[in-house]
N, C-alpha and C positions, 0 to 999 in steps of 0.2 A: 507687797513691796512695789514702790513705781517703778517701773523701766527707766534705766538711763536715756536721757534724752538724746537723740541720733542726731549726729553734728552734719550741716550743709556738706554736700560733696565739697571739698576742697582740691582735687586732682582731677582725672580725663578716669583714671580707672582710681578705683578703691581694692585695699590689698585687705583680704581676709587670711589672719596665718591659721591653719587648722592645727587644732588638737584631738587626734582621736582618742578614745580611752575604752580600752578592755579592762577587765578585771581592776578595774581604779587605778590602773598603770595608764600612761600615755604609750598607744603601740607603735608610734613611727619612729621610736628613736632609732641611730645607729650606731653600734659600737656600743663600746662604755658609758657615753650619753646619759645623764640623770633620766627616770622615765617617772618622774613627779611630774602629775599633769599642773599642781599649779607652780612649781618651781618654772614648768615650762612657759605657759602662759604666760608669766609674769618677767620673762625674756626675750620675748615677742615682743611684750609691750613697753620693756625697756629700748627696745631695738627702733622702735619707733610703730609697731603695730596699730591702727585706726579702729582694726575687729580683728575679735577671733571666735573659731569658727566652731563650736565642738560640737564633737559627733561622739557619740553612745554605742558604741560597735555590738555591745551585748543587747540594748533595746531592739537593735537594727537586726539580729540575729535571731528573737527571742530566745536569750538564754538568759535573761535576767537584768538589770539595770543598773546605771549608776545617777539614780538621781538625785540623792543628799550632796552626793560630791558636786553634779552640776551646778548644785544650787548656791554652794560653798563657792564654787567656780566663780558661777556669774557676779555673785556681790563683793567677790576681791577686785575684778579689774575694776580698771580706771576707765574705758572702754567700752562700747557695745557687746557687746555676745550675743551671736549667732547660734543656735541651739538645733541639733540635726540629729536624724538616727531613728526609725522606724516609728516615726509621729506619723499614724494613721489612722486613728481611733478618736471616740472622746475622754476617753482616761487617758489614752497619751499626750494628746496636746494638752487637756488642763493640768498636767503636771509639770508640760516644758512651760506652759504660760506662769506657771506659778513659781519657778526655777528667778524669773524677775528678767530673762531675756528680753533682751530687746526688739529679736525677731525670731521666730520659732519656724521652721523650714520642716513643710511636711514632705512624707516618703514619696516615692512616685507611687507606691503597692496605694494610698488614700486613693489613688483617683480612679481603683474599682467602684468609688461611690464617689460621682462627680457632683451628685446633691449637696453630700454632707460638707464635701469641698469650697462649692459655692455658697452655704449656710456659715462654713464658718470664716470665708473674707470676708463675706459682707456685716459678722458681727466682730473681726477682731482686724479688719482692716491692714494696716503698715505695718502689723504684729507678724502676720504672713507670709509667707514665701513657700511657693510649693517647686517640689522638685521635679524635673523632666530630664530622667536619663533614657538617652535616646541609642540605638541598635539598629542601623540599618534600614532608617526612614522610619521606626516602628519605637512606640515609648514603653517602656520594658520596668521590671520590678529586678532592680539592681543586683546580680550574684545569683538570677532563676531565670527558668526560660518563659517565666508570666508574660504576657503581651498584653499592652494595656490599652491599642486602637495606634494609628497612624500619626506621626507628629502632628500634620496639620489639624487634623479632627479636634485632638486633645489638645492643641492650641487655641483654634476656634472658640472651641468650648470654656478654659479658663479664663481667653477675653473677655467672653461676657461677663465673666463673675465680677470683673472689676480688679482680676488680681495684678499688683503693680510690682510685685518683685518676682521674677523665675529664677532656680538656681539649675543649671543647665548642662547637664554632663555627657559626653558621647563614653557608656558603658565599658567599651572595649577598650578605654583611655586612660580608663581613672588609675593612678597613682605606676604609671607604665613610664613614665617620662619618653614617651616615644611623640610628643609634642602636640601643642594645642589645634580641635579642631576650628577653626575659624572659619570655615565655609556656613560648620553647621550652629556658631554661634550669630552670626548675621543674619542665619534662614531665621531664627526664632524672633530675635531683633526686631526681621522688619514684619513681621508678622501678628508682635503683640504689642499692647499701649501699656508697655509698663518694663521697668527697668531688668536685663540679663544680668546675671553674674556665674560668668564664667566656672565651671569646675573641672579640674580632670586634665591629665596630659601634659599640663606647661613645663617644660623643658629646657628650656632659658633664658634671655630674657633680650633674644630677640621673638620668643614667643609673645613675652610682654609688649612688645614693639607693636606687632602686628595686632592684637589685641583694643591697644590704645586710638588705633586708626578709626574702630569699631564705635567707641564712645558716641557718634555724632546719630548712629542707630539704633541705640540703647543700650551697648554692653558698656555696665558703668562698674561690674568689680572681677575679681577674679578673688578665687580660693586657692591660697598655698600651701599644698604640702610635703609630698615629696621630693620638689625640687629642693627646698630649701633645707628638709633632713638628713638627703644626701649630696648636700653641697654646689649641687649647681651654679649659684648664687648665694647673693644675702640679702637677706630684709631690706638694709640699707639701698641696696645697688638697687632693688628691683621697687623702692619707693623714688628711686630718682627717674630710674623712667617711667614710672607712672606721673613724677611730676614734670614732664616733658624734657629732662636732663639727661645731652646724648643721646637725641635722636638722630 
């Protein structure tokens, strides 16, 4: 299947809505919420969605997978899909590659083997995007106490490879809405030749504000999740000030 072709930035930040998915259920809902991951999906992208973002909570676990469903996933939208969740291996990415993603986001736990990492930007390019969840100066294996070398090291080191997308999370953030790190998104920013997107923490949408200031040093998206599960905001509101409305 070809990839959908990924449309020019049109905004300062790009809005990724996440759908996580356990057991073929989507886990973020709240309340009575449908937790049909494509019912959900497909009301992101009613809402005005650009990307979504899906994550495999059981691959990311190893407790099993859902990758019929991702693949079902990706060739319903109308959209890109962002495909996440324990892609560290070469069975795991050629099955999120084969899923028809448009960019496949490897785990932070891949960059135990920084070769394999650099072997496979350089053979699958824009398809790419690795992830760097970061802990206290140190890049860490998401939910363990793995330590994966010093942010800048392991920065360093993915520069060379040519990688142009990071997906960027301060670990002790992710889905906490206790608000976006922007310090540690701008450290990354100016330190690598290739586009940030933000994950983790955003909390409302004067986080979005702050965020968008970031653009002109390479954070060009952010991933929504639990903000917008738990009402913080809406699609809507937080695409308006991504397109610089009410700043």
């Amino acid at each position: 299947m070809t990839p959908l072709r990924v449309p020019s930035p049109t905004r300062s930040l790009t809005l990724l809505a996440a759908v996580d998915i356990a057991g073929g259920r989507a886990s973020q809902v709240v309340g009575d919420a449908d937790d049909d991951p494509a019912i959900l999906a497909a009301s992101w992208v009613a809402d005005g969605a650009e990307w979504i973002h899906l994550v495999d909570l059981d691959r990311a676990f190893r407790r099993g997978d859902n990758a019929d469903l991702i693949t079902e996933l990706v060739a319903a939208q109308p959209v890109p899909v962002q495909v996440s969740g324990g892609i560290d291996d070469e069975d795991s990415l050629r099955r999120a590659l084969a899923s028809g993603a448009a960019r496949v986001n490897l785990a932070s736990t891949s960059l135990r083997d920084r070769e394999w990492v650099a072997a496979t930007v350089r053979e699958h390019g824009d398809r790419i995007a690795v992830g760097v969840d970061v802990r206290a100066g140190e890049v860490v294996a998401r939910g363990t106490e793995v330590r994966l070398g010093p942010l800048d090291d392991v920065l360093a080191d993915l520069d060379r490879t040519g990688c142009r997308t990071y997906i960027v999370a301060d670990a002790t953030r992710d889905g906490s809405l206790h608000g976006a790190d922007i310090d540690l998104f701008r450290h990354v920013a100016e330190r690598v030749d290739g586009q940030v997107i933000a994950s983790g923490g955003v909390a409302s949408l004067d986080d979005l504000r702050r965020l968008c200031t970031l653009a002109e040093v390479g954070v060009r998206g952010v991933v929504l999740g639990a903000a917008l599960y738990h009402g913080a905001f809406t699609l809507g509101e937080a695409l308006a000030v991504a397109r610089g409305e009410g700043r």
